[in-house]
C-alpha positions in Angstrom: 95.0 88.3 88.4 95.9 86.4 91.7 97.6 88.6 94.7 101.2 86.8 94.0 100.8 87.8 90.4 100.0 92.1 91.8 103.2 91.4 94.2 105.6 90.6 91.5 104.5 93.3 89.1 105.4 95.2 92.0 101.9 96.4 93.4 102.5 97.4 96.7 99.8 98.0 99.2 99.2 98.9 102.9 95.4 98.7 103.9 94.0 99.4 107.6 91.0 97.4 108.0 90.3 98.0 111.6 91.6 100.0 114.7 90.1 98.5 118.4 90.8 98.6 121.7 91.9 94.9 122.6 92.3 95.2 126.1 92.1 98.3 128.9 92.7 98.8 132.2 92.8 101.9 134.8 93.6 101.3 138.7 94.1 103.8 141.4 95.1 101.8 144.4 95.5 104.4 146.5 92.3 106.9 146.2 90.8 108.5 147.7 94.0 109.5 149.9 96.7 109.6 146.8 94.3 113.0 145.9 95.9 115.1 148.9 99.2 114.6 147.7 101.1 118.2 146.9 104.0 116.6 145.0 103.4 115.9 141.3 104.0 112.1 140.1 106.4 110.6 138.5 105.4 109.2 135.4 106.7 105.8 133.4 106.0 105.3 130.0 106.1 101.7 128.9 105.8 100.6 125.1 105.5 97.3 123.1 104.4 96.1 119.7 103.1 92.4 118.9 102.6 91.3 115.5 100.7 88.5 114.7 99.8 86.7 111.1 96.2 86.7 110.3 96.3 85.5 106.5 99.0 85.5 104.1 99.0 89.1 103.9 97.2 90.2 107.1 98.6 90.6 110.0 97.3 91.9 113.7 99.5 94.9 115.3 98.9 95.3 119.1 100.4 98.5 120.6 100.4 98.0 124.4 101.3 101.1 126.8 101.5 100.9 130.2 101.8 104.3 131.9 102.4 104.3 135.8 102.7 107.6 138.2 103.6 107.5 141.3 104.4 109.8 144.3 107.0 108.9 146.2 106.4 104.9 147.0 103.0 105.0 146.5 100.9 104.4 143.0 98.2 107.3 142.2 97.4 105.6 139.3 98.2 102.7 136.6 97.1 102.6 133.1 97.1 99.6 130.5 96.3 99.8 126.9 96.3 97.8 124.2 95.2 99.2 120.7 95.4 96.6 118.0 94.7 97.0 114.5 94.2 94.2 111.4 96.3 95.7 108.3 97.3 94.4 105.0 100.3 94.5 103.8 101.3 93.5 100.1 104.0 93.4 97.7 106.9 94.2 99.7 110.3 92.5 100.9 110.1 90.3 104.5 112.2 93.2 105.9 110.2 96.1 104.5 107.2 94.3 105.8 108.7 93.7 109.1 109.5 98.0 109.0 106.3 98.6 108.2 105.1 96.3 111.3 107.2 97.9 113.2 107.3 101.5 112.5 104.0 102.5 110.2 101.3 100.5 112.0 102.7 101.7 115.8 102.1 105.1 114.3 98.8 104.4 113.0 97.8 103.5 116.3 99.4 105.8 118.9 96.6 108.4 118.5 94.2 106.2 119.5 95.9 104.7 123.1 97.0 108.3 123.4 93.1 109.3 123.5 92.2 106.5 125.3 95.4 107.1 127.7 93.9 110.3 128.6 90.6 109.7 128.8 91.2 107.1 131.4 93.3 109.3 133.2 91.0 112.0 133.1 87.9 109.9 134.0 89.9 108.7 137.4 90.0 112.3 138.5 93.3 113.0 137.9 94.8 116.3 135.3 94.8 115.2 131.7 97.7 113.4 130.6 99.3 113.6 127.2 101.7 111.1 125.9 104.0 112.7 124.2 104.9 111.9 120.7 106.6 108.6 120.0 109.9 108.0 117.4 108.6 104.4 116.2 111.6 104.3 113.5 114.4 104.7 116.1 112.7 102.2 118.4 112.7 99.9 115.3 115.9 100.4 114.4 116.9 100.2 118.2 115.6 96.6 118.3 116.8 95.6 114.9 120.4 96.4 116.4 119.2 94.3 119.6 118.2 91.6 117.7 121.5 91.8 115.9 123.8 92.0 119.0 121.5 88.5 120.5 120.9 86.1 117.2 120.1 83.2 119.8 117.3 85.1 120.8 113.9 84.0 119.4 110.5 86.0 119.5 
């Protein structure tokens, strides 16, 4: 039976095939000296997801976070990572398929930059850092409403 015929008997499917770090970077401009400071940093939590179409039903989800503390004007330390995964997804609507995109395969991979997060921290010589937990459905649903409020805006 071909993969159109399983979609419209309504087999639905989500498959991960793989979870990788795509890209990673960790800079501390300022050590050895950012090491003294007494004050604790300010932290900045950046997210994005990028979706990309591998096959008809495969598609490549990049998570990127960006997480940047900083003591007064000066950066202790920077952190960029971008965790992608390949997933399948089969047998469901263009908007449920965009949801699950948006929302299921960000929280597939959020434990993994969240590890890696750390670790880089940790490895710069600075106290462990845990992200905390991220609402992927309301940031969803946040852009949806975005997308919404701009309809000349293209991805």
């Amino acid at each position: 039976m071909s993969e159109q015929a399983n979609a419209a008997d309504g087999e639905q499917q989500i498959s991960i095939h793989s979870i990788f770090v795509k890209d990673v970077s960790f800079e501390s401009p300022n050590a050895p000296q950012v090491f003294q400071e007494t004050k604790q940093p300010t932290i900045q939590v950046e997210l994005g997801v990028h979706t990309g179409q591998l096959g008809e039903d495969t598609h490549e989800v990049t998570l990127a976070v960006n997480v940047t503390a900083k003591t007064e004007d000066r950066t202790a330390f920077l952190v960029e990572v971008q965790q992608s995964g390949v997933f399948t997804v089969r047998g469901f609507s263009a908007n449920d398929v965009s949801a699950i995109l948006g929302i299921y395969c960000p929280n597939a991979l959020f434990p993994y930059a969240r590890e890696a997060v750390s670790s880089l921290v940790s490895k710069g010589g600075f106290p462990q850092l845990m992200l905390e937990p991220v609402n992927f459905e309301a940031l969803y649903a946040q852009h949806m409403q975005n997308q919404v409020a701009e309809p000349t805006t293209t991805q």
